[in-house]
C-alpha positions in Angstrom: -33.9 -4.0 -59.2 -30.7 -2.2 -57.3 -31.4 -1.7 -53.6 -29.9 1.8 -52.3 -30.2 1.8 -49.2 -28.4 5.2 -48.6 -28.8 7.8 -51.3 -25.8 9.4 -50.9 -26.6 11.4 -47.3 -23.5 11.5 -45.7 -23.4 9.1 -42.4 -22.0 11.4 -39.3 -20.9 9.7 -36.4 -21.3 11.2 -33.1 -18.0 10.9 -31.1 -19.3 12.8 -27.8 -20.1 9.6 -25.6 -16.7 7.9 -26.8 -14.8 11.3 -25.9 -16.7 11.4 -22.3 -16.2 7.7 -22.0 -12.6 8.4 -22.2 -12.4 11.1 -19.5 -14.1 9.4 -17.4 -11.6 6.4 -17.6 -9.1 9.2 -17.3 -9.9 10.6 -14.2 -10.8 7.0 -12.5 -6.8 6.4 -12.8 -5.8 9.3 -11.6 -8.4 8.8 -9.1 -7.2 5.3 -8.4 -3.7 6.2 -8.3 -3.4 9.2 -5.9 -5.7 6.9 -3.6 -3.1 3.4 -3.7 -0.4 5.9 -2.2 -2.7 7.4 0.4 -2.3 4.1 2.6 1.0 4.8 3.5 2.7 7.4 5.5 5.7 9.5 3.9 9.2 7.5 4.5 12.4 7.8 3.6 13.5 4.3 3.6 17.2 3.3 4.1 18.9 1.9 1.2 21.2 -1.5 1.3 22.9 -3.1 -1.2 21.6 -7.1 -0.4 17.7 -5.5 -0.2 15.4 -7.7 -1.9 12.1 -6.3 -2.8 9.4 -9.2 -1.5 7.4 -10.3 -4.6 3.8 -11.4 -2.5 3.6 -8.8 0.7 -0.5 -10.5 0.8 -0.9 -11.6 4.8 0.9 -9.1 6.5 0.7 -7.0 8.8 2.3 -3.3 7.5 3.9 -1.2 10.8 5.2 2.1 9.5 7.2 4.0 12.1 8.2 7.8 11.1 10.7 10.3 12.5 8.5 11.7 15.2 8.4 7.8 16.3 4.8 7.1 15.6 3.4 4.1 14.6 0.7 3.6 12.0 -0.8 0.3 10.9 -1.5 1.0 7.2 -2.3 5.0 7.5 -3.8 5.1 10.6 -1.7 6.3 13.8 -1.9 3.4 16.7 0.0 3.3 20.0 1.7 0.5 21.2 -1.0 -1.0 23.2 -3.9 -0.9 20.0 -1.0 -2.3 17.7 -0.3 -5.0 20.3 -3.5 -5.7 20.4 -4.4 -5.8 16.6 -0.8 -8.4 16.7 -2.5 -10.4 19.1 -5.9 -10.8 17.6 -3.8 -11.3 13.6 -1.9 -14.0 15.6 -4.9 -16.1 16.9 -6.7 -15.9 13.0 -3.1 -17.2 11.6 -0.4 -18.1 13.4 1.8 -17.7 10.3 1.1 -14.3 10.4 4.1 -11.7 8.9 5.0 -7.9 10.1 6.4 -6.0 7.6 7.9 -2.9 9.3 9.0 0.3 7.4 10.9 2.1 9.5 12.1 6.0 8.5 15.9 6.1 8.1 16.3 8.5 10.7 14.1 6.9 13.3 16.4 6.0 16.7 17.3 2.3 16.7 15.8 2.2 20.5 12.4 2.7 19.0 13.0 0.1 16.5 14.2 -2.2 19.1 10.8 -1.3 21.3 8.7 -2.5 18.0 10.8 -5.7 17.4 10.3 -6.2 21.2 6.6 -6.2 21.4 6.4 -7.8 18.4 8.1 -10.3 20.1 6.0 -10.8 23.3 3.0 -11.4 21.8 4.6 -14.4 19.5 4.8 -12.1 16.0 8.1 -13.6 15.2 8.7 -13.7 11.7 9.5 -9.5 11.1 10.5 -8.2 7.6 12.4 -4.6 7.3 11.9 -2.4 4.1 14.5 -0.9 2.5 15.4 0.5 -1.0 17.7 -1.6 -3.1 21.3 -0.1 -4.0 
């Protein structure tokens, strides 16, 4: 006795959900991506030939500073008083706490000697400058 379990239909599979899966997983990256650079404001960083590129930037603090001298703690503009205070409040939950500071090329060294300064009366000593590698 032979068993046929198709008699000869021909099997169509339907490729729709696997083609909309794969837009939707499409437009999630690009999604994804256009958002990881929205937490940063535009900078033209200076270059140096001994930068090194920090491999772990996890617990700290990023200061952005651009060329109409305005600081932002991630993407969101803070005077000097609000970004002393969020320093202070970083520095009492971990007193190994880091600033990173990128700081547009053609921003006045006075204002970068303002930010080192505060960051410097409220205890925030260890400071780390980005810059583009050469």
């Amino acid at each position: 006795m032979k068993l046929n379990l198709v008699d000869d239909q021909d099997v169509d599979i339907d490729l729709s959900p696997m083609i909309d899966m794969v837009f939707l997983l499409l437009i999630f990256f690009i999604v994804a991506a256009a958002m990881v650079d929205m937490d940063k404001p535009e900078l033209n960083l200076p270059a140096a030939s001994s930068s090194k590129v920090p491999e772990d930037v996890t617990g700290r603090l990023v200061v952005s500073v651009d060329t109409a001298e305005q600081l932002y703690i991630g993407a969101i503009a803070v005077t000097e008083e609000e970004l002393r205070g969020r320093l202070t409040a970083e520095l009492k939950a971990n007193p190994d706490f880091r600033v990173f500071i990128r700081s547009d090329e053609d921003v006045p060294f006075r204002v970068n000697k303002s930010l080192m300064r505060l960051c410097g009366d409220v205890g925030a000593m260890n400071l780390i400058y980005a810059t583009f590698e050469e």
